[in-house]
Structures are given as C-alpha cells and as structure tokens.
VOPAGU-2260 file (C-alpha; in pm, 1 decimal, decimal comma):
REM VOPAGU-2260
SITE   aa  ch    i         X         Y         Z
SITE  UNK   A    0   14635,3    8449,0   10201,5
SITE  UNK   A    1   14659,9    8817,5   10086,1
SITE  UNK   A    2   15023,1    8795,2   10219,7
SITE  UNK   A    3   15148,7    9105,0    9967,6
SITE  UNK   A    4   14828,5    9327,6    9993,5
SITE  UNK   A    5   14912,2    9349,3   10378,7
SITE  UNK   A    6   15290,7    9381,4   10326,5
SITE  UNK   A    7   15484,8    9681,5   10444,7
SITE  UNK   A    8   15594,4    9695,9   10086,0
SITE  UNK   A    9   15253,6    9726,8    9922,8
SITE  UNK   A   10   15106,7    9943,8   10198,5
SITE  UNK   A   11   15414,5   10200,0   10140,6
SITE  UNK   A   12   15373,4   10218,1    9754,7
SITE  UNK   A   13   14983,6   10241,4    9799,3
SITE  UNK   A   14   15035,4   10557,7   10040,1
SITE  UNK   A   15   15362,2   10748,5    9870,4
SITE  UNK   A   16   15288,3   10731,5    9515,5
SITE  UNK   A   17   14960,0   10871,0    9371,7
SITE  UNK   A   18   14728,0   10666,7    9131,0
SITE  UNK   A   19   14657,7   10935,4    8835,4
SITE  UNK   A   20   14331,7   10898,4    8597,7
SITE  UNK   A   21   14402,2   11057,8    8251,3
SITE  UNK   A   22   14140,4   11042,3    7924,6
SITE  UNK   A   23   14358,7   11141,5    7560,5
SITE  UNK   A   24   14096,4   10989,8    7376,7
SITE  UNK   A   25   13699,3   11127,4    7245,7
SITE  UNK   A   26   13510,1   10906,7    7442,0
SITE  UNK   A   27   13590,5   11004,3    7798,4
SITE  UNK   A   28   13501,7   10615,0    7939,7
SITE  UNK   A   29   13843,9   10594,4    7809,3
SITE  UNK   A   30   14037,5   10570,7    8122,8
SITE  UNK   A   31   14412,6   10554,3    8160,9
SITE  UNK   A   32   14513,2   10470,4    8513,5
SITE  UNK   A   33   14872,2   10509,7    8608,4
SITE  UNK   A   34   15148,2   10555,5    8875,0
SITE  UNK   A   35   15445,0   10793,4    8794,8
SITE  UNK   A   36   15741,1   10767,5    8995,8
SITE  UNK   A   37   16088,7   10933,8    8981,8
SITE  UNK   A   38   16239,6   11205,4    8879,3
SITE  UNK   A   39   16028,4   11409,3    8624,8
SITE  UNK   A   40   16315,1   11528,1    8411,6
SITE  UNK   A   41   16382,8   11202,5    8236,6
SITE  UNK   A   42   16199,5   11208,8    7966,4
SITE  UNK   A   43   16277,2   10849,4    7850,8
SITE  UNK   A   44   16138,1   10642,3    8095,8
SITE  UNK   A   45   16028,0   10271,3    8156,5
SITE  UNK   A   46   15681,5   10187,5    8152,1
SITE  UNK   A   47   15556,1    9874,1    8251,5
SITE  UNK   A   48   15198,0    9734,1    8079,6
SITE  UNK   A   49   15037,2    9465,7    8234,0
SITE  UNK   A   50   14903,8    9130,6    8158,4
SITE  UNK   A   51   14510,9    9019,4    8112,3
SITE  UNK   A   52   14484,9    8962,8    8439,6
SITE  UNK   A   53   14677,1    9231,8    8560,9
SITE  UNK   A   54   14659,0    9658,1    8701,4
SITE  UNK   A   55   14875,8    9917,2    8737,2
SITE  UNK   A   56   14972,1    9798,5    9086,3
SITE  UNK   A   57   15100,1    9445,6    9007,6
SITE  UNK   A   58   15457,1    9625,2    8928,7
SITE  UNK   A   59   15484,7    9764,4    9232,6
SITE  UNK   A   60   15806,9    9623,4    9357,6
SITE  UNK   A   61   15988,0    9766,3    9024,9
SITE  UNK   A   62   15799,4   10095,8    9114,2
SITE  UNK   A   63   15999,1   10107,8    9441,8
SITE  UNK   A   64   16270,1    9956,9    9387,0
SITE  UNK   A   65   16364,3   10137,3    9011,2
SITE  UNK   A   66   16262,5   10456,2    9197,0
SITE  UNK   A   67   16488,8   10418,9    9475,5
SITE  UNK   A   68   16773,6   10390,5    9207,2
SITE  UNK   A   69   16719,0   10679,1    9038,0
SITE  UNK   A   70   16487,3   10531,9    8777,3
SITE  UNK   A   71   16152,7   10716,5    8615,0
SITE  UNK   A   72   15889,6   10421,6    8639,2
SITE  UNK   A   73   15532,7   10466,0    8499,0
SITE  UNK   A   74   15307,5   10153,7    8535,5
SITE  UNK   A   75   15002,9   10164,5    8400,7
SITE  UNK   A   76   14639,2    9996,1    8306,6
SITE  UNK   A   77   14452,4    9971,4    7985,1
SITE  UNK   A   78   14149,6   10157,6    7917,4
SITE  UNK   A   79   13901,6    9929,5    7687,5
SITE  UNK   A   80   13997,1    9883,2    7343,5
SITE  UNK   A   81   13889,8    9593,3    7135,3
SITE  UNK   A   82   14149,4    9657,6    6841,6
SITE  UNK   A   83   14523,8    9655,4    6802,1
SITE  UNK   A   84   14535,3    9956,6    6591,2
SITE  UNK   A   85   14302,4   10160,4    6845,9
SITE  UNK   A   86   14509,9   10013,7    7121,7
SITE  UNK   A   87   14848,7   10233,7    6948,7
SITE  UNK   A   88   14674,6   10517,7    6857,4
SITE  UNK   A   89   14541,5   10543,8    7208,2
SITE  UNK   A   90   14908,9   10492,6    7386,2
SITE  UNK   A   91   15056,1   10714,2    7106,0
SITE  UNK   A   92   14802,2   11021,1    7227,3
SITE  UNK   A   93   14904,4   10881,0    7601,3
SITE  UNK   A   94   15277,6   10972,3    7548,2
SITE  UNK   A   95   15205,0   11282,4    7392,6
SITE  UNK   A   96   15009,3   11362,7    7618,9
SITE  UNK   A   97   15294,8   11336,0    7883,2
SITE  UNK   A   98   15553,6   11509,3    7658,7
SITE  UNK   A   99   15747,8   11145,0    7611,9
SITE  UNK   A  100   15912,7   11127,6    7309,8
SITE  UNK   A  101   16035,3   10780,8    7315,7
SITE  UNK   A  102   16064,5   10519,1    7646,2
SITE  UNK   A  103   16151,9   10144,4    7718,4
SITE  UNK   A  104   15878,6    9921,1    7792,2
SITE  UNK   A  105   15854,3    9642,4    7996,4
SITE  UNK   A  106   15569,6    9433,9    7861,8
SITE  UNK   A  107   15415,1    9120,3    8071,4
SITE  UNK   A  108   15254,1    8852,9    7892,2
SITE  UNK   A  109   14949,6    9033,0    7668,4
SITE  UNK   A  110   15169,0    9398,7    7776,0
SITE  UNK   A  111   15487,3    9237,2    7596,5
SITE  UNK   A  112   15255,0    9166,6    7258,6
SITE  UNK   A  113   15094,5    9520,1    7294,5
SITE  UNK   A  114   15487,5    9678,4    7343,8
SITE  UNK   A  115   15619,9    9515,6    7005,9
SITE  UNK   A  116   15269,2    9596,6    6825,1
SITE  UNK   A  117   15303,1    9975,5    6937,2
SITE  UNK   A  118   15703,9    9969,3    6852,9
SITE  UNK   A  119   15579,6    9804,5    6528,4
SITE  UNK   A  120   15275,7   10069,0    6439,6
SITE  UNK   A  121   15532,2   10333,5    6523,8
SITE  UNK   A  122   15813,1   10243,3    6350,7
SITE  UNK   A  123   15817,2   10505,7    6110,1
SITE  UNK   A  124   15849,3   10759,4    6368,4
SITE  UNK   A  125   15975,6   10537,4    6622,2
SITE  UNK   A  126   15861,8   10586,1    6988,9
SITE  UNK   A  127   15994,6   10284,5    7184,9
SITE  UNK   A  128   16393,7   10296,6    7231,3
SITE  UNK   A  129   16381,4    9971,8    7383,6
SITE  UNK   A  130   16187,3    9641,9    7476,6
SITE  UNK   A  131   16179,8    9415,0    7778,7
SITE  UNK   A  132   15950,6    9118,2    7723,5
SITE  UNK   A  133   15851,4    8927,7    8025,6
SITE  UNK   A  134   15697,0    8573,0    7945,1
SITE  UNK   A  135   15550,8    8738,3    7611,7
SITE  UNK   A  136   15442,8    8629,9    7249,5
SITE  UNK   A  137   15474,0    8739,7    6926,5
SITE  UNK   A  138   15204,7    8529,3    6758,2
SITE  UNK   A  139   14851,9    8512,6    6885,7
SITE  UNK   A  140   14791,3    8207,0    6723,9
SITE  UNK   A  141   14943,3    7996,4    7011,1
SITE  UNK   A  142   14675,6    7990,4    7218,0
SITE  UNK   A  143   14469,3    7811,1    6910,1
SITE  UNK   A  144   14141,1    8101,5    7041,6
SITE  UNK   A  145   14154,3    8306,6    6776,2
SITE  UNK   A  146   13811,2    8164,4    6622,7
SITE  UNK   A  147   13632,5    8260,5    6977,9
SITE  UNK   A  148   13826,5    8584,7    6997,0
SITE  UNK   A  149   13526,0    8760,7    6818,4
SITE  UNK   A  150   13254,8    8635,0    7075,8
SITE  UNK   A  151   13408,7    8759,3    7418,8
SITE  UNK   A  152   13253,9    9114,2    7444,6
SITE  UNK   A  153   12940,6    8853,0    7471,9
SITE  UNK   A  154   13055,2    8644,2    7796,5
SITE  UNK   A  155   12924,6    8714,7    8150,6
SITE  UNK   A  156   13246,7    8841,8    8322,1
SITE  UNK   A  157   13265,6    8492,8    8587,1
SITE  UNK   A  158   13306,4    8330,8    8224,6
SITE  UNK   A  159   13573,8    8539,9    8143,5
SITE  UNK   A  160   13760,2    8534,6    8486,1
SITE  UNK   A  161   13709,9    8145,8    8410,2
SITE  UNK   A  162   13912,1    8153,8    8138,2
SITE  UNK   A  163   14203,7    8365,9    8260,6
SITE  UNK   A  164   14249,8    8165,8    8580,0
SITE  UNK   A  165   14228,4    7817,0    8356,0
SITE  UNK   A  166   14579,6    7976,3    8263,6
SITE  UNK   A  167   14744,2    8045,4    8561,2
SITE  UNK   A  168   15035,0    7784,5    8737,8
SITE  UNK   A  169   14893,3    7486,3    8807,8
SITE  UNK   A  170   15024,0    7215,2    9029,7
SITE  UNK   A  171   15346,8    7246,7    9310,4
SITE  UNK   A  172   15454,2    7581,7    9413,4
SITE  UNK   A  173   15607,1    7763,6    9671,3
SITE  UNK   A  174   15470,5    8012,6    9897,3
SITE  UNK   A  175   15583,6    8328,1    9699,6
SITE  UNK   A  176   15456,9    8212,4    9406,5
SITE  UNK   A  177   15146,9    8124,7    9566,9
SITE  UNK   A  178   15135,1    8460,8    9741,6
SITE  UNK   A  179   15184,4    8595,7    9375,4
SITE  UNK   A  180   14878,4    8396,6    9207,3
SITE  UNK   A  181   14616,9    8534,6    9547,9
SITE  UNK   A  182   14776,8    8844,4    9432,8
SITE  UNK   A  183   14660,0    8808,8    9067,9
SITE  UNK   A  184   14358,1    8665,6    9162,1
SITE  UNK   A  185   14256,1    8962,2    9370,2
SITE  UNK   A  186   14351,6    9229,8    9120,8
SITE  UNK   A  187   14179,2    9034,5    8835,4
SITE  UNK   A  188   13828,0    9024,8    9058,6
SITE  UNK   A  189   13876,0    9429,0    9033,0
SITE  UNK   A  190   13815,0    9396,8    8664,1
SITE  UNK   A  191   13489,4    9461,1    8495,7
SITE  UNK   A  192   13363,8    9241,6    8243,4
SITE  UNK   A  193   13444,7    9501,4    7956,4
SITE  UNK   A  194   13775,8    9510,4    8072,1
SITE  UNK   A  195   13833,8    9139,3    8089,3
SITE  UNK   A  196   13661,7    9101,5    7722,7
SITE  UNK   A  197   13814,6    9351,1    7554,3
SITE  UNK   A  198   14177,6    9248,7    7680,6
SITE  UNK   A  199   14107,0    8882,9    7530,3
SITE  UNK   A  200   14007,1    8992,4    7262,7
SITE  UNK   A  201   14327,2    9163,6    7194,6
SITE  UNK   A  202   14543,3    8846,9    7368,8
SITE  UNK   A  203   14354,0    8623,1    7067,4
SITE  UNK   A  204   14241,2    8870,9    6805,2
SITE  UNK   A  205   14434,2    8682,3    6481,3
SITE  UNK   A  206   14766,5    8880,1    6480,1
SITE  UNK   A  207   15117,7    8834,9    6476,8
SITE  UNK   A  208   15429,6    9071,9    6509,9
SITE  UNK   A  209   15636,6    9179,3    6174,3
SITE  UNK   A  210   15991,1    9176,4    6351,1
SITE  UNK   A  211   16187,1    9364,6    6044,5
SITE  UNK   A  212   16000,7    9667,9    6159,2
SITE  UNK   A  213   16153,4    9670,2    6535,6
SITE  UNK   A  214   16494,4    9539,1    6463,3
SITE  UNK   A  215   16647,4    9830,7    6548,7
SITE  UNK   A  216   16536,1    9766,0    6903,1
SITE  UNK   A  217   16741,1    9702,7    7181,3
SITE  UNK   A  218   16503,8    9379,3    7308,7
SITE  UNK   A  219   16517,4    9197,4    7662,7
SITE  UNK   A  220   16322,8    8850,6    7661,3
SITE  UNK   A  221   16279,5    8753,1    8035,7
SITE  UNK   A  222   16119,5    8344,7    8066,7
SITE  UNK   A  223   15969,3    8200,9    8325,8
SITE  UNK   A  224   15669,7    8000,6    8206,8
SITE  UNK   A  225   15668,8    8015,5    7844,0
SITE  UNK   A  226   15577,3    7698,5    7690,5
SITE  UNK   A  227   15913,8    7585,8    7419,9
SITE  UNK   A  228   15693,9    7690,6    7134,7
SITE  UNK   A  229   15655,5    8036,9    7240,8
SITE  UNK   A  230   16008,2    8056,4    7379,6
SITE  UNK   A  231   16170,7    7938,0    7062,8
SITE  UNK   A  232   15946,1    8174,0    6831,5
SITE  UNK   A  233   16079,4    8458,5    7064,8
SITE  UNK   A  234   16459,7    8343,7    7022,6
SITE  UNK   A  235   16407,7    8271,9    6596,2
SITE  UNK   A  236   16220,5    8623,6    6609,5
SITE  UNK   A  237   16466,9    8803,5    6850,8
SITE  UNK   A  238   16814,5    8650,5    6804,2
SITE  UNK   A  239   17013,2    8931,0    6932,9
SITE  UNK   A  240   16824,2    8962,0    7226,6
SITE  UNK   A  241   16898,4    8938,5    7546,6
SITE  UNK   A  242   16787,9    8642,0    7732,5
SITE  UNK   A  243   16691,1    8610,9    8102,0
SITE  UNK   A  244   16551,5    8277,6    8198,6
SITE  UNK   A  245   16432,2    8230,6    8544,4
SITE  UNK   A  246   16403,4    7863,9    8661,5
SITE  UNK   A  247   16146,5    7917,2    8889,6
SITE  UNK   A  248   15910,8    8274,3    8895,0
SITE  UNK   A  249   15588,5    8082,3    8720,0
SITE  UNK   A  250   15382,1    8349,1    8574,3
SITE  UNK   A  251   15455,5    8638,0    8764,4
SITE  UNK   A  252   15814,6    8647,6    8820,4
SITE  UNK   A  253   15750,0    9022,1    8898,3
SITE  UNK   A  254   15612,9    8945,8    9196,5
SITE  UNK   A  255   15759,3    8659,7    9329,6
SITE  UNK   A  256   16117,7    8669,1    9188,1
SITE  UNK   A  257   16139,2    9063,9    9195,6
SITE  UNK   A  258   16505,7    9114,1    9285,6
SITE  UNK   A  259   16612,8    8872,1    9019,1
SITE  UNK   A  260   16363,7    9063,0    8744,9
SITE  UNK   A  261   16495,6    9402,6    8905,6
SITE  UNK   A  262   16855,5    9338,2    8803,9
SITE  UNK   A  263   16770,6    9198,4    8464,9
SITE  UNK   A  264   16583,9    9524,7    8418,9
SITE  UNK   A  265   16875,9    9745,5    8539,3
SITE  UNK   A  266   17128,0    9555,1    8346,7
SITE  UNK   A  267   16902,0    9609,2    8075,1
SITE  UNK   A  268   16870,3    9997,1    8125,8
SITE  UNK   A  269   17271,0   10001,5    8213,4
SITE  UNK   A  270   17303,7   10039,2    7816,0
SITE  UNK   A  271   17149,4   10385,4    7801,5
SITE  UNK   A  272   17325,2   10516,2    8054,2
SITE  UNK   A  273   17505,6   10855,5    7987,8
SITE  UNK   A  274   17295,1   10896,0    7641,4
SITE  UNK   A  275   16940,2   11106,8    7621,2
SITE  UNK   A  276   16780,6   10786,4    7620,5
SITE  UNK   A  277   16874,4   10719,1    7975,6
SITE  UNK   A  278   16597,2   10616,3    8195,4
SITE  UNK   A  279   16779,2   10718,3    8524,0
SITE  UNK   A  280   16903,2   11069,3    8663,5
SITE  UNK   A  281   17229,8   11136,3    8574,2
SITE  UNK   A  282   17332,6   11242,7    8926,0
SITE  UNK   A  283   17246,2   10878,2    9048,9
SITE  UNK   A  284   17465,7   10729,0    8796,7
SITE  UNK   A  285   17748,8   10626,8    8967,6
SITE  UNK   A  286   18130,3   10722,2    8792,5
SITE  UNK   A  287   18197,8   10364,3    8817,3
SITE  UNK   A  288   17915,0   10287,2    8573,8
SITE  UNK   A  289   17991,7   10601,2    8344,9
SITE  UNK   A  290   18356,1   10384,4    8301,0
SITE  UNK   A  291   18212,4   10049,4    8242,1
SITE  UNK   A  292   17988,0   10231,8    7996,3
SITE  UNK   A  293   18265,7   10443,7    7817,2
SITE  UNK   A  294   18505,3   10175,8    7764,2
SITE  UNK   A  295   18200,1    9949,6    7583,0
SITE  UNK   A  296   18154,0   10191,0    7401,7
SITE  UNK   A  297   18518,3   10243,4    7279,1
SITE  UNK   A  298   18577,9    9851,5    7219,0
SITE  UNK   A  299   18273,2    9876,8    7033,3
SITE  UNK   A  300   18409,0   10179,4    6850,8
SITE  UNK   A  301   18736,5    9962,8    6801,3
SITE  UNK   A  302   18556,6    9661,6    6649,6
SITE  UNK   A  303   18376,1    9867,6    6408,3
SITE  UNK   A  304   18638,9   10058,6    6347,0
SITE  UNK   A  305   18826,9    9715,6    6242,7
SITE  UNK   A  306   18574,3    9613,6    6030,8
C-alpha cells in the first residue's frame, strides 16, 4: 500500500519543485494550486488538469520526466467552480496572469472535457495551440447523471467520495495499477466536500463540446479505459486526431503506464518543435530532431504545393 507516496520518485518531486497558491479571481477562496517546472522562457507550455478525483501531484512523473527533457510542465488543481463558463473565465485570468499566451493541454478524464470547453470558449481569440486528451469525453450525457448534477453541492462529502470510487477499475489488476488506484484514493480523501461537489457538477452538468470551434487544433486522444461509446464519439468528433490506445493503463495510465504516456506526449509535442509554439527549450532540441522536423515540413510543403 502507498507504494508511490514512499517512492524515491514522489519524494524527489515533492522536495525540488515548489507547490505555488495563486487567486486571479474576486473571491479570494478561489485557490489555484500549481507546480511549475522548466525553463521559464517558454512561454507555450503544457499544462496538465486533472480528473475528479485527482490534484496537482497525480502528474508527477510527466513533471519529472518532461522537465528533464527540456519541457515547461505546469500541473495544476481546480479552485471551486460550479459552472463551465466560470470555469474558462477563471483559467483565462490564470494564463494571463502568468503572461501565457497560448499552451497545450493535457486533459485527464473531467481535465480533457474542461481543455476542449476552454479551447472552445476561447476560440475567437484562441488560447490552446494544442490538445492531448487522456481517457476524456466530449458529451456529458454518457454518464446518464445529468438530472442529479444539480443536487451535489447538497451531498455529505463520504457520499460524494462514494460516487467517484463506484467509478474506478474494478476487478483483476496488476500491482502498478493497483499502486495507481491507493494513489487516487489517497489524493481524493485530500478533497473537501466543495471540491468534490463542485467538480461533479461540472463532470455531469448537461453539456457537450461544439467540435467546429476547435478544429483547428492539433488533438491527441490517449485510451485506456474508455467505454466504445465514448471512444467512438471521440474518433467521429476528432477524426484527424491522433490516437494512442494503451491495452492495459486502466484509469490512470499516468501513473501506472507513465513511460508509454511520456512518449505519446513527446511525440505529440515533437510537432512544435522549432516554431514559437514549442513547449521545449530550443537548446535541448537535438539537430537530429530539427531535421526530422524540417524535412516534414518540406514534404508537407511539397504536397500542398501539388495540390
């Protein structure tokens, strides 16, 4: 039990990188916690948002790893909002706040519906470059709770913690996925009842995501657990996406599969490379990749230029 919050790993991340508290909005209860890691002159970078259950720190392995490659990483948690709309405005005032004028995201879960929401509310002055969707949804209406989604600010918070845990893996699995649920488990016991409520109220509020406002978006859909319903609404919704599907990972590939989700996300960055959009310092870019990149680029040049 507790096998990561004891690892080396966790215990390093914990000590080296700083947990910062930051309030953008009137009411100060309004708490954004984050970790920022990397270099601080990329002003693109990836920030990862995190699922009901989750906090800042259940990304840590990208943290360290993306960090050690050159990568800005900002992983944050929610303060409480109970509406979609105050949910963007919030993160909008969030990036201003830290002088980002666009990033990638890297939404888990309820964090991969708030990412297309925000890149949808902000499409007129766009603010995400880029979106990597990690056993996400597009449509609330799967999870057939958007009738009680109005009465969960009322719920005692074992209730609520009830109902999150009803969805996590059930049945067979193997020790790092079981070392990732304890994990979960632990980090969703840190949350408050207000917390809890207010992110499932936004997981089930009625509300769906109008894809002809992102389709300019480079998009990343990385499956482990989605049910085929979800999976195949993501495909018909995205179908120039990339797709990453991990036959084993359960819920939180991001802790128990993390190299495999740490090269999907690099291979996913690898496009911006060498543009202002890149989320990595260009000194840690390797010449090698600069080539690859180039010569995409020209035979994509070359195709369009055939067309």
């Amino acid at each position: 039990m507790e096998e990561i919050k004891v690892s080396p790993d966790y215990n390093w991340f914990r000590s080296t990188v700083p947990l910062k508290r930051i309030i953008v909005d009137d009411d100060d209860s309004k708490v954004w916690s984050l970790y920022d890691a990397g270099p601080k002159s990329i002003r693109c970078p990836i920030i990862f948002l995190p699922p009901v259950s989750g906090t800042a720190e259940v990304f840590f392995q990208q943290v360290l790893a993306l960090t050690g490659w050159g990568y800005r990483v900002i992983s944050l948690q929610y303060p409480v909002y109970w509406d979609l709309m105050e949910f963007c405005d919030g993160f909008r005032k969030l990036l201003d706040h830290l002088q980002l004028d666009k990033v990638h995201l890297f939404g888990a879960s309820l964090g991969g519906f708030l990412a297309q929401k925000f890149a949808e509310c902000t499409h007129m002055s766009p603010r995400v470059h880029s979106l990597i969707l990690c056993n996400s949804f597009s449509d609330t209406s799967i999870f057939n709770q958007t009738w009680t989604a109005n009465s969960f600010w009322l719920m005692p918070a074992f209730m609520l913690k009830k109902i999150v845990l009803g969805n996590f893996a059930k049945g067979p699995v193997d020790s790092k996925m079981a070392d990732a649920i304890d994990f979960m488990v632990d980090r969703l016991e840190s949350l408050n009842q207000s917390e809890l409520a207010s992110r499932l109220t936004l997981n089930c509020q009625n509300s769906y995501v109008e894809p002809h406002k992102i389709k300019d978006v480079a998009v990343t859909i990385i499956d482990s657990a989605l049910s085929l319903e979800a999976k195949e609404e993501m495909y018909k919704l995205y179908p120039n996406a990339r797709r990453a599907h991990l036959k084993t990972g359960g819920n939180f590939p991001y802790l128990c599969r993390s190299a495999e989700v740490n090269l999907y996300i690099q291979i996913h960055l690898r496009q911006f490379h060498g543009t202002r959009y890149a989320a990595i310092s260009p000194a840690m870019v390797s010449a090698e990749e600069l080539e690859v990149q180039e010569s995409h680029l020209n035979s994509n040049q070359d195709s369009d230029d055939d067309q």
